[in-house]
C-alpha positions in Angstrom: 82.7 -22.3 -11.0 81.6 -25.8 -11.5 78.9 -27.7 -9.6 81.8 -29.4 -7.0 83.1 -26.4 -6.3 80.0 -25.2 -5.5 79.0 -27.8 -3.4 82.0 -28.0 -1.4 81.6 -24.6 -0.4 78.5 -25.1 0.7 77.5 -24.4 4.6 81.4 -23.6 4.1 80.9 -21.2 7.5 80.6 -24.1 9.6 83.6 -25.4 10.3 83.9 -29.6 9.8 83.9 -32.0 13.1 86.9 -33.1 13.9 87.3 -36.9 15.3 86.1 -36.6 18.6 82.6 -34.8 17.8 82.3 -37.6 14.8 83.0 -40.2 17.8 80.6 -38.2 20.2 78.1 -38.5 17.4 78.2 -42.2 16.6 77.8 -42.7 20.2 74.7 -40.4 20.4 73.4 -42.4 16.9 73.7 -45.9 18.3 72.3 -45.0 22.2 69.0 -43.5 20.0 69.5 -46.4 17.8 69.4 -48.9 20.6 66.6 -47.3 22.7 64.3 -47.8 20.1 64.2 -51.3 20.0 63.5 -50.9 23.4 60.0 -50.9 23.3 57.3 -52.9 21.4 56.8 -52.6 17.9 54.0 -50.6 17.0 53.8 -49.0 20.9 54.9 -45.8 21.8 57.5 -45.6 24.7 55.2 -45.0 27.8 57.0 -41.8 29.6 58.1 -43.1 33.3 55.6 -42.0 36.0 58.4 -39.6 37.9 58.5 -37.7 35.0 55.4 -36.4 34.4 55.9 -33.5 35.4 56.2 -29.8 34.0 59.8 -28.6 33.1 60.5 -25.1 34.2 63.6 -22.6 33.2 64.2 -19.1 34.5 65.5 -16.8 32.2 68.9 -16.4 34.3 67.0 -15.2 37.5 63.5 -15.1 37.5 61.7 -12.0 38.3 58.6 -10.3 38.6 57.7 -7.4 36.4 54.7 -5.0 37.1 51.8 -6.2 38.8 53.8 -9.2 40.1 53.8 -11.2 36.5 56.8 -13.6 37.0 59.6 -13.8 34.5 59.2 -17.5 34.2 60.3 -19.4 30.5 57.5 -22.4 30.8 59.6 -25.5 29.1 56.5 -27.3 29.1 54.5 -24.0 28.5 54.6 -23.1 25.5 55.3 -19.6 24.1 54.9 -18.1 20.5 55.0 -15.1 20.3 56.3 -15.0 16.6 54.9 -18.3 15.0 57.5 -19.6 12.0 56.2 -18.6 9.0 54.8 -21.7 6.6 57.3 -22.2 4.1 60.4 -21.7 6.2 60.9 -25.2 7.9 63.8 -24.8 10.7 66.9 -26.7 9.2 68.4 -28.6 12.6 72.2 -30.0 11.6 73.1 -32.5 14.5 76.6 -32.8 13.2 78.2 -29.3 13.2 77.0 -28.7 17.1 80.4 -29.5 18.6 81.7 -27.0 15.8 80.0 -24.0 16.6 80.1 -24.2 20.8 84.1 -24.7 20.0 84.4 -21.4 17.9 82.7 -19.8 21.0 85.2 -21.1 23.3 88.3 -20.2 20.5 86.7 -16.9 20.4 86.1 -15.9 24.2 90.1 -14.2 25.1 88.8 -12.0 21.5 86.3 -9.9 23.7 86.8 -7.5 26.4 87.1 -8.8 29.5 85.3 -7.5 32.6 86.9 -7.2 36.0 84.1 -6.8 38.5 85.6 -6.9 42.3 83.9 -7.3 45.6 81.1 -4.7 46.4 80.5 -4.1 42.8 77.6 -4.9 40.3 77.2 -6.4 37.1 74.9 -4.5 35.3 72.4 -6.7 32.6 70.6 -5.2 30.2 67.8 -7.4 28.1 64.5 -7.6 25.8 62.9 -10.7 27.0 59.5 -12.5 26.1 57.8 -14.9 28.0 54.7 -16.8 28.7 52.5 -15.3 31.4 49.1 -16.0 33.0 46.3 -13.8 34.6 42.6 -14.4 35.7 39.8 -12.9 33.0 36.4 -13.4 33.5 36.9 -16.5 36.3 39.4 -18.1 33.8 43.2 -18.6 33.5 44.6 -16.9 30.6 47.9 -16.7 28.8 49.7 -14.0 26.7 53.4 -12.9 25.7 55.1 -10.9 28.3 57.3 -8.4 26.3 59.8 -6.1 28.1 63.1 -4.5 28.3 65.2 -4.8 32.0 68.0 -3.8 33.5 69.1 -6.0 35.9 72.3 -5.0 38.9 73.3 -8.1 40.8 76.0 -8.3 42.9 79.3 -10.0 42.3 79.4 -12.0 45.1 76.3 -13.8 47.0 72.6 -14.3 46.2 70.7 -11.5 43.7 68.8 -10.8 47.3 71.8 -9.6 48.4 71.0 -6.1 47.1 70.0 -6.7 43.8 68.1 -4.3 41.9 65.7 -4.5 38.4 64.1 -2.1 36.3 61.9 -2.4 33.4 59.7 -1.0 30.7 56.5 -3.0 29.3 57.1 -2.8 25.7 53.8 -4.5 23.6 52.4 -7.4 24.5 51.9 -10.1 22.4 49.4 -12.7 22.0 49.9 -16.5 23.0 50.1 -18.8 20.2 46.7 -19.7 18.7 45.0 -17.3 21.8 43.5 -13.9 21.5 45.3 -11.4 23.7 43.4 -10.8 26.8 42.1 -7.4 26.8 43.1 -6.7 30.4 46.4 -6.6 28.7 45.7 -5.0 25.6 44.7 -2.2 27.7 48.0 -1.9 29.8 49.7 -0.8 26.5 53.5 0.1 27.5 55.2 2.2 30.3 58.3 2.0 32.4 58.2 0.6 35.9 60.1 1.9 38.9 63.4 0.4 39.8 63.0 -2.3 42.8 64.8 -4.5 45.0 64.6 -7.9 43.7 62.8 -10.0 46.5 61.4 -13.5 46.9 63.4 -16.6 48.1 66.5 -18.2 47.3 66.7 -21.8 47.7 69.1 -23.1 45.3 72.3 -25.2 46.6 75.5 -23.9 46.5 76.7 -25.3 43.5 74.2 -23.8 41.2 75.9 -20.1 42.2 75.6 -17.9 39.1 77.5 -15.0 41.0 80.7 -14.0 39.4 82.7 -14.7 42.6 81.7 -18.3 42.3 81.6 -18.5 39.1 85.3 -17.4 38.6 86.0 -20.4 40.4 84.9 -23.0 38.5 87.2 -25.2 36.2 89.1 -24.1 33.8 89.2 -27.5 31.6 86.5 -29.0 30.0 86.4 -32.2 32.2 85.9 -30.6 35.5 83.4 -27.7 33.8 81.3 -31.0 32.8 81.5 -32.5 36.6 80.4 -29.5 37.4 76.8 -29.5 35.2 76.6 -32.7 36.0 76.7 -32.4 39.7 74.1 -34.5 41.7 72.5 -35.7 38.3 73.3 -38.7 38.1 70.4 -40.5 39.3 68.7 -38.1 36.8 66.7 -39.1 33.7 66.6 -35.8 32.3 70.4 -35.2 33.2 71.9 -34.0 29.6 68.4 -31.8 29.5 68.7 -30.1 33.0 72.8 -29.7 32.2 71.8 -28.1 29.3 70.1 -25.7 31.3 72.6 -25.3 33.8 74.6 -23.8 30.4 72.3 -21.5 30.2 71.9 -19.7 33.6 75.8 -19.6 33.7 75.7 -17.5 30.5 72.2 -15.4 30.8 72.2 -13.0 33.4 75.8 -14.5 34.5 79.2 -13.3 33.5 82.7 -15.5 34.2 86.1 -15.1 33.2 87.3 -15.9 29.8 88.8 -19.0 30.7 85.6 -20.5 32.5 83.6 -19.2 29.5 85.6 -21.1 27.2 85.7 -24.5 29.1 81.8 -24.0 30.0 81.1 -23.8 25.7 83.6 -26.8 25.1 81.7 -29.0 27.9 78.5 -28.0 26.5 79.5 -29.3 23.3 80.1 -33.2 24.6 76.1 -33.1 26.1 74.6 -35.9 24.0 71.4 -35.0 21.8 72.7 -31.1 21.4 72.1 -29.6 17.7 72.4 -26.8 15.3 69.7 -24.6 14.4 71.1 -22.9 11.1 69.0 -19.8 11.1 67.8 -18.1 14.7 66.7 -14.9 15.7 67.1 -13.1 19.5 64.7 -11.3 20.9 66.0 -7.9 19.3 65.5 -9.5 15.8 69.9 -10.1 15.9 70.0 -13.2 13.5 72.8 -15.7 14.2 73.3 -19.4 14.5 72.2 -21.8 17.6 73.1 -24.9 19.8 69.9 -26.6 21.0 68.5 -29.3 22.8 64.9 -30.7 22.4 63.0 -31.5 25.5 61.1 -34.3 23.9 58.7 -34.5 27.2 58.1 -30.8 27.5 57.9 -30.5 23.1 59.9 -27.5 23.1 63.6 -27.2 21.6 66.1 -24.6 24.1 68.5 -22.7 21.6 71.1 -20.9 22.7 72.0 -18.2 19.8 75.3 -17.1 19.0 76.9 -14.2 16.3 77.2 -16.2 12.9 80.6 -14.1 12.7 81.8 -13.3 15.9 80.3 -15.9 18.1 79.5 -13.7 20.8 76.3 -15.2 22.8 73.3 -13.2 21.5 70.4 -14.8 23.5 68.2 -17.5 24.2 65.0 -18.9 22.7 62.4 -21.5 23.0 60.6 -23.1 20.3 57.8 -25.9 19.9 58.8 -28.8 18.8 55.1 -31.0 19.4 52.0 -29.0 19.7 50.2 -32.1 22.1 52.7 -31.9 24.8 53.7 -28.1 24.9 50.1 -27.2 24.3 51.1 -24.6 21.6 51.3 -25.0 17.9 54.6 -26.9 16.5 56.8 -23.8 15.2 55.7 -21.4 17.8 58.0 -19.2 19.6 57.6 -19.3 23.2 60.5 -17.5 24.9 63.1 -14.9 23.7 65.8 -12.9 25.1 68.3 -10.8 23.8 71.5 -9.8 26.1 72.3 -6.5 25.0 74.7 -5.0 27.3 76.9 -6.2 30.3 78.5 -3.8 32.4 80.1 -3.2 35.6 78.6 -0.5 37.8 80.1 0.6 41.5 76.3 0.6 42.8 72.7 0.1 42.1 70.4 2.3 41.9 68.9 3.3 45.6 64.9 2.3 46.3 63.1 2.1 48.7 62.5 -1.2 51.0 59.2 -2.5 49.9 55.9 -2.0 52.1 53.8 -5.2 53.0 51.1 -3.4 50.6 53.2 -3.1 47.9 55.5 -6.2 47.9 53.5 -8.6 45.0 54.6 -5.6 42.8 57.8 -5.7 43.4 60.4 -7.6 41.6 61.3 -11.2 42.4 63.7 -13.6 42.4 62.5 -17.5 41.5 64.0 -20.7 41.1 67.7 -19.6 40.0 68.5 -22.5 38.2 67.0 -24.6 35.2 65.0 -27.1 37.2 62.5 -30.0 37.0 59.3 -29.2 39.1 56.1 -30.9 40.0 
């Protein structure tokens, strides 16, 4: 084989951008392009006072595990709990994004599909790790929650509506560059009992993640994009906080094939979304993955997807600058893995929870991706 051969074929996988993501491309190159002669030479953009804030996503639904730790992703809180090694620099190909979210959405009427109807559950099971904070000795500290869940929420209405989790503690794991807090270290693993998810539910209508409202949704790309883009538009983190809309449809979320397919095409036309060549779920599954850097928050949000099948594997987040995620550049701060999706005629029966008891019991968060002070 000689040396053109060779090269053509290589990163032959990825399939080659047609005209539209080239055009989608250029436009992304010259807005970056023209927003850097924006400021001074020499001076670093200043970031606009309403923005200094922390950015926040929920892994799907956010919940409390155990002693009432909160399955929170920080965005702006970093989380590493498995540092890149040195030597194997990330390899981020802007180009081929478009490629990979359009073999998803080829590939969606390939799986089986699920029929879940009124009164039913959809039954999520997932290894997840996240950043979490207790007090030790009159200080704040942080460490890796690590834990496998299974999650029933119903297919129509709010996860309050008779949602249910259980989980077991699998190790913890140390926050980037921090010792692991021996209050934890002690805890070791163990399962916890299933629990009605609890908490309060204040997201608008529109940012529904329940099957029945997800099934109807658009089924073209143009009105699945209206739809992320929905009150954003006075937004300066709009393509960010879409991004994450993406992701709360798809984690913890299950719609019909044909919403599937025109959410992945939509995602593709968000400006500033990349390929990450090599990325690994929380289960250690390998695969490839559409990101999105949060340049504010320093972290990068990949979505990871089966290099072969494309089926959606998990989510991750990685740093991206060590000053403004306050974690060191490479670290892994949030994993999950979806496993299993199921339907189930009914959730497992628990008991209400006592005023005693209810910081222990699961919760629900903020549903969506959002921006918060």
């Amino acid at each position: 084989m000689d040396e053109m051969t060779q090269v053509n074929r290589l990163r032959g996988e990825v399939p080659r951008p047609g005209p539209a993501e080239l055009r989608a491309e250029e436009r992304r190159l010259l807005s970056e392009i023209a927003a850097l002669g924006a400021a001074p030479a020499g001076r670093k953009a200043r970031r606009p006072a309403g923005l200094r804030r922390n950015l926040r996503l929920s892994v799907g639904t956010s919940l409390a595990v155990g002693a009432g730790a909160a399955l929170v992703v920080g965005l702006g809180f970093v989380d590493t709990s498995s540092p890149s090694r040195p030597g194997t620099a990330v390899q981020v190909t802007p180009v081929a994004m478009s490629a990979v979210l359009q073999r998803a959405a080829d590939t969606v009427s390939e799986r089986d599909e699920l029929y879940p109807e009124p009164g039913q559950f959809l039954a999520f099971e997932m290894q997840i790790m996240f950043p979490a904070k207790l007090q030790e000795g009159g200080k704040e500290v942080r460490y890796l929650e690590h834990s496998l869940i299974k999650v029933w929420l119903p297919v129509e209405g709010s996860a309050l509506d008779g949602g249910v989790m259980s989980s077991r503690h699998l190790e913890p794991r140390p926050f980037p560059g921090e010792p692991l807090p021996a209050a934890v270290k002690r805890r070791g693993e163990g399962d916890a009992a299933p629990g009605k998810l609890v908490g309060h539910d204040i997201s608008p209508e529109h940012r529904r993640t329940d099957y029945a409202y997800l099934s109807r949704l658009p089924t073209d790309p143009e009105g699945m994009r209206e739809h992320l883009y929905r009150d954003l538009a006075q937004d300066p983190l709009a393509d960010y906080t879409a991004w994450g809309k993406v992701g709360s449809m798809i984690t913890q979320a299950y719609m019909p094939s044909a919403q599937r397919a025109a959410l992945f095409r939509a995602a593709g036309t968000i400006p500033g979304v990349e390929t990450v060549d090599e990325a690994e779920d929380a289960a250690g599954r390998k695969g490839v993955a559409v990101a999105m850097v949060n340049k504010f928050g320093g972290v990068r949000h990949e979505y990871i997807f089966d290099r072969t099948t494309y089926l959606y594997l998990g989510e991750r987040v990685v740093v991206t600058d060590a000053a403004r995620a306050g974690a060191p550049e490479g670290s892994l701060i949030t994993s999950t893995a979806q496993l299993k999706v199921e339907v189930a005629d009914r959730a497992p029966e628990v008991a209400d929870p006592t005023p005693e008891d209810a910081d222990y019991a699961p919760k629900v968060g903020d549903l969506p991706p959002e921006v918060t002070d």
